[in-house]
C-alpha positions as CSV (number, residue, x, y, z in Angstrom):
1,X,-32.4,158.1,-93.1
2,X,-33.5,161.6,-94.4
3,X,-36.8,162.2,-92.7
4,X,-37.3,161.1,-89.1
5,X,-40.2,161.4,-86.6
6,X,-39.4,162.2,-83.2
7,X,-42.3,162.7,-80.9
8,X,-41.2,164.2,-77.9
9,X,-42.3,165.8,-74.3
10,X,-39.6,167.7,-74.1
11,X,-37.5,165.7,-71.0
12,X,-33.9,164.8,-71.0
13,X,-34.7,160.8,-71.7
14,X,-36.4,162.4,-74.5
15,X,-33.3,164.6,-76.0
16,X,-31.3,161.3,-75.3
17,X,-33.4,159.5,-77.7
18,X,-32.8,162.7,-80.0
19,X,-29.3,161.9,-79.7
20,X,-29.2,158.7,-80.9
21,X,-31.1,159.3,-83.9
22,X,-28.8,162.1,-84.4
23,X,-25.6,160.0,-84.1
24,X,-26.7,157.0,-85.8
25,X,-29.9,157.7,-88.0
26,X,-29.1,160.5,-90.1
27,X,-27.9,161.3,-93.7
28,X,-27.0,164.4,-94.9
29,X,-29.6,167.3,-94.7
30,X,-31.9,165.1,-92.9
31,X,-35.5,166.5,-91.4
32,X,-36.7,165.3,-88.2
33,X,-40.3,166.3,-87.5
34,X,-40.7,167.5,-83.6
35,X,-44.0,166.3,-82.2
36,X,-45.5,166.7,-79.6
37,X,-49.5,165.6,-78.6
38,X,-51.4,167.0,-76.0
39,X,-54.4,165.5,-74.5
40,X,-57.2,167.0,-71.8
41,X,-57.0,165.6,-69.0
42,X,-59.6,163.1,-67.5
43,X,-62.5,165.0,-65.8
44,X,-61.9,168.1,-67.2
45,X,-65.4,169.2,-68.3
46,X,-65.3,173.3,-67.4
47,X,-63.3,175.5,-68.6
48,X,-62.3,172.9,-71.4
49,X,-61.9,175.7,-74.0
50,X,-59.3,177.7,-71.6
51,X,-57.9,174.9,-70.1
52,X,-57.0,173.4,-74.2
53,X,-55.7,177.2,-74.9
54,X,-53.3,176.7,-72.0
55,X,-51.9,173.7,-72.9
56,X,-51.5,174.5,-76.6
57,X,-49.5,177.8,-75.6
58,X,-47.5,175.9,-73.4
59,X,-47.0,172.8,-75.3
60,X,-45.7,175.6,-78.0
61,X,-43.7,177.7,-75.9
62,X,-41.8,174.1,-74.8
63,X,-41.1,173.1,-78.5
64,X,-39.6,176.5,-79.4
65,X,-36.8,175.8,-76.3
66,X,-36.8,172.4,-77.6
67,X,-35.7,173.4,-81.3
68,X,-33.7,175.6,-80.2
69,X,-31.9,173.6,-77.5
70,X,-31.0,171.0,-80.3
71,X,-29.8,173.9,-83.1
72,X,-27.4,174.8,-80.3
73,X,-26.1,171.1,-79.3
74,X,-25.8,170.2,-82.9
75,X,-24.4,174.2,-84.4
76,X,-22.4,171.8,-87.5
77,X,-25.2,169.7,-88.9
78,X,-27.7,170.8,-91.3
79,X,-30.6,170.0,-89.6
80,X,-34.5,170.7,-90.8
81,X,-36.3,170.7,-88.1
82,X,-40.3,170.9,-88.8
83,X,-42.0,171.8,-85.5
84,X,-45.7,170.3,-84.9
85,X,-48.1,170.7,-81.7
86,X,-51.1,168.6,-82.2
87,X,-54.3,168.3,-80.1
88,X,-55.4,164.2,-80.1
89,X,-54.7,160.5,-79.7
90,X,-51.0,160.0,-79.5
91,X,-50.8,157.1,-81.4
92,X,-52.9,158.1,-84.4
93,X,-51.4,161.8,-84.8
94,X,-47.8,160.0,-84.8
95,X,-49.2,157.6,-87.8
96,X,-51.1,159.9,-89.5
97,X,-47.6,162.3,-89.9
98,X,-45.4,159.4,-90.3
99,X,-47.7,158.9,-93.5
100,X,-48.0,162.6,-94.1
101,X,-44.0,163.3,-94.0
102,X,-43.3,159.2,-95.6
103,X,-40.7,159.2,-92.6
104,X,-37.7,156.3,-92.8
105,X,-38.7,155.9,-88.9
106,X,-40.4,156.9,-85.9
107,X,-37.7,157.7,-83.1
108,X,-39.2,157.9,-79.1
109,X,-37.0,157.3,-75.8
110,X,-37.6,155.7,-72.3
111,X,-38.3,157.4,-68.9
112,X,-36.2,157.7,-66.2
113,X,-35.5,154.8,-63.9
114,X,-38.2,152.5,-65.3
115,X,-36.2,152.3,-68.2
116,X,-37.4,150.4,-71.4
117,X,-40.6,148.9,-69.5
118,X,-41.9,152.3,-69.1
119,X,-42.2,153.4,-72.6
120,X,-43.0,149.6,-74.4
121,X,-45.7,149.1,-72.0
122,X,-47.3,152.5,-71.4
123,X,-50.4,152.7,-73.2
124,X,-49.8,155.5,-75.8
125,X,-46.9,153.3,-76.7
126,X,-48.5,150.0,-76.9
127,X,-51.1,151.9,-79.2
128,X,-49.0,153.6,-81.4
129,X,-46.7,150.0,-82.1
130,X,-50.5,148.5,-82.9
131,X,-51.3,150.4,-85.3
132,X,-47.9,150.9,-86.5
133,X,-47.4,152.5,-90.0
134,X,-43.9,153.4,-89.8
135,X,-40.3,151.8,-88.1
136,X,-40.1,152.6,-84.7
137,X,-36.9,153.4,-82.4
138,X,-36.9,153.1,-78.8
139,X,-34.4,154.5,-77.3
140,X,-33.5,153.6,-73.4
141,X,-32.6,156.5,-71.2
142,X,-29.0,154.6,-69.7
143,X,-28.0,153.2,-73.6
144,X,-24.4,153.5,-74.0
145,X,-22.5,153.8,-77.3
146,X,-20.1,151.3,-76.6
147,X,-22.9,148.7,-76.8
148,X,-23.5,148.5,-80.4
149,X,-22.2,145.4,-82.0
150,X,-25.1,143.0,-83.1
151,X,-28.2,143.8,-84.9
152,X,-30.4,140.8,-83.5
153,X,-33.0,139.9,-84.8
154,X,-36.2,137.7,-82.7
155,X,-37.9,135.5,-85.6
156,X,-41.0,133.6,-84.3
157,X,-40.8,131.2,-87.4
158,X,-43.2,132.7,-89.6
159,X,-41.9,134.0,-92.9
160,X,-42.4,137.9,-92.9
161,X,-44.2,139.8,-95.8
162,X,-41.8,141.0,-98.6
163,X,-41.9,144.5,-97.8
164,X,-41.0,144.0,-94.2
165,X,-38.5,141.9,-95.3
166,X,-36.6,144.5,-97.7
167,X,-37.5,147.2,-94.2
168,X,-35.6,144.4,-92.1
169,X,-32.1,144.7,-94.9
170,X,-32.2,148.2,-95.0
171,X,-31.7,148.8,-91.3
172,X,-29.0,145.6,-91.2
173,X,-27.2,147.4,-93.7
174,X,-27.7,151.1,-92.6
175,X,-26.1,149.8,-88.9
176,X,-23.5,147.7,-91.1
177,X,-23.1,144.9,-87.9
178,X,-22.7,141.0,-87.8
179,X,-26.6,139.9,-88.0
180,X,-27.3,137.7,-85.4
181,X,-30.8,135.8,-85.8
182,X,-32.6,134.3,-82.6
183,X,-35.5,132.3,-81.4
184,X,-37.1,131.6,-78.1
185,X,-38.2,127.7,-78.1
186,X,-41.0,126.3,-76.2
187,X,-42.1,123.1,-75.5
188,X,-43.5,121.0,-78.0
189,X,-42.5,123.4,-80.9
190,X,-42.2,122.2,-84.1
191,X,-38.5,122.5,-85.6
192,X,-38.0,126.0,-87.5
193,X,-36.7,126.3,-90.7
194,X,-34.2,129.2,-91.4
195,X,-34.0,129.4,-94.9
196,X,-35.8,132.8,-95.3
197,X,-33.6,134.3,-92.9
198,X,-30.2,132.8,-94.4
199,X,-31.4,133.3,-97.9
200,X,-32.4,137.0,-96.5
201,X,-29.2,137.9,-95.4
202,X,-27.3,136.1,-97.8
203,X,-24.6,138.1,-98.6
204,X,-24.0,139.5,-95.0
205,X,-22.5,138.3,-92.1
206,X,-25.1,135.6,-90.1
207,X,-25.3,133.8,-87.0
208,X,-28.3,131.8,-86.0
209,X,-29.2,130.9,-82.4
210,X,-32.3,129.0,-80.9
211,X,-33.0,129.3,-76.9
212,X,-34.9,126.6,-75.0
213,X,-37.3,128.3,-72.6
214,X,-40.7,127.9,-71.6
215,X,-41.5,131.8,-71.3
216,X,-40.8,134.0,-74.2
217,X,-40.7,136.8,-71.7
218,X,-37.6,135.5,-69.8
219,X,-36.1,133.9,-73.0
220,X,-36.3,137.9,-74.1
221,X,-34.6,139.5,-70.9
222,X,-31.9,135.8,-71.5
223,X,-31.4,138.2,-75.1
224,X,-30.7,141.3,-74.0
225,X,-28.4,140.5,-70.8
226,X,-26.4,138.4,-73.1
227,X,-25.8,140.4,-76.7
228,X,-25.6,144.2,-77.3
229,X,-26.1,146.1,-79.8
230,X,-29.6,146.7,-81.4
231,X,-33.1,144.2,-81.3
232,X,-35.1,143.9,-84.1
233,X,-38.7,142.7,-83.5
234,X,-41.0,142.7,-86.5
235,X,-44.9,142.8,-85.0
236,X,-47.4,141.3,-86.8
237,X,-50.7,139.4,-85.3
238,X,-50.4,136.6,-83.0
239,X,-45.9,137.0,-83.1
240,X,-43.7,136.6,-80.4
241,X,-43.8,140.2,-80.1
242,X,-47.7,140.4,-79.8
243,X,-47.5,137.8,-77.0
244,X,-45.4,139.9,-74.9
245,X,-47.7,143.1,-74.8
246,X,-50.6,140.6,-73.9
247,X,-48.9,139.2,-70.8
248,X,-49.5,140.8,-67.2
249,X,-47.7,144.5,-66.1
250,X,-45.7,142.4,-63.5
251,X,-44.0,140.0,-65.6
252,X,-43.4,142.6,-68.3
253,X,-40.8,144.0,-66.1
254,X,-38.2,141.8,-68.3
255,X,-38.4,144.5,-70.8
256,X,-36.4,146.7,-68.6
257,X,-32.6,146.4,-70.5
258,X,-30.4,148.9,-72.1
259,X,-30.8,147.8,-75.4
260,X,-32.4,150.1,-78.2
261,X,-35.3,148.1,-79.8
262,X,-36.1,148.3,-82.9
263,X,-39.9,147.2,-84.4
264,X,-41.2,146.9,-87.6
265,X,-44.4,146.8,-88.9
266,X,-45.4,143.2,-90.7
């Protein structure tokens, strides 16, 4: 990948996220555009002016440590780093430079203990994967290396759109693992037809696998306590991936695994 967007608030699950990117996402001479959004806080009504120049300077002053922190972890790569501090909506400022910069992908990492459930779910994330214009990493704070071998991929059944399908190769072949395809069966589905995929992946290495459960929430945690390596989730309206942001914040708990998850816009 030569340009990557990493929008970041400067934490530790953050820099681990960095880390992956850097270890597996990279070409040579890549760029990676630092951003970071700040927001005013709910209820602030006086003082906005000061209180926005306070959180610019220190959103600012917290990059600069940032950029430099990652030129001195990484001293032998050729790194471009292009520092940006915006003011706005999370999601749209990380779409609109996505466009701006035509970035390969959007990289973002997990918090803490709460692991992938508190990134997929919170709301600036949710957001920014619905209006998705751009590939998006996300990271989880406890991944380990030793946990990539499959690049799995969910498939709901309908056939994606061409572009998302050439997206879907790129990042099989750029991760260069056995492809494994799966989907989550419910009752009284009609039977899927894999053709797409086989023909997709012709000339790579393919397994198929179909689960039998009623929930596609549990049938997700079933996929990421059994395989490891990296899931692929293509969004598009009304997919198994839209279904699991629309169920409730208590059962969306399953999303907590140490699995990086990839999605791609439809």
């Amino acid at each position: 990948m030569k340009t990557i967007l990493f929008p970041t608030d400067f934490s530790e699950d953050s820099f681990k996220a960095l880390e992956f990117g850097l270890k597996y996402l990279i070409s040579d001479s890549p760029e990676i555009i630092f951003i970071n959004v700040y927001q005013i806080p709910a209820g602030a009504a006086s003082g906005t002016f000061y209180l926005l120049e306070e959180l610019k300077k220190q959103a600012n002053e917290d990059m600069h440590k940032f950029v430099l922190k990652t030129h001195k972890a990484y001293p032998d790569l050729n790194l471009k780093i292009t520092p940006k501090v915006l003011m706005g909506d999370f999601a749209d400022q990380c779409n609109s430079v996505a466009l701006q910069y035509h970035a390969d992908c959007i990289l973002v990492g997990t918090k803490g203990a709460s692991g992938i459930k508190e990134v997929l779910v919170g709301s600036n994330t949710v957001s920014l994967i619905r209006g998705l214009k751009a590939p998006l990493f996300v990271i989880p704070f406890n991944f380990t290396e030793n946990k990539m071998e499959t690049f799995i991929l969910t498939y709901d059944g309908d056939d994606y759109e061409i572009n998302s399908k050439a997206t879907i190769k790129k990042f099989a072949k750029w991760f260069d693992m056995p492809i494994k395809a799966i989907h989550i069966k419910t009752n009284q589905e009609k039977k899927i037809d894999w053709q797409s995929i086989k023909t997709l992946f012709h000339d790579m290495e393919l397994s198929i696998e179909e689960i039998d459960n009623d929930s596609l929430e549990v049938g997700l945690k079933e996929i990421t306590n059994q395989n490891e390596g990296v899931l692929c989730m293509v969004h598009h309206k009304q997919s198994f991936w839209e279904s699991i942001f629309n169920i409730s914040d208590s059962r969306k708990m399953v999303m907590h695994a140490a699995m990086p998850i990839l999605v791609i816009p439809d």
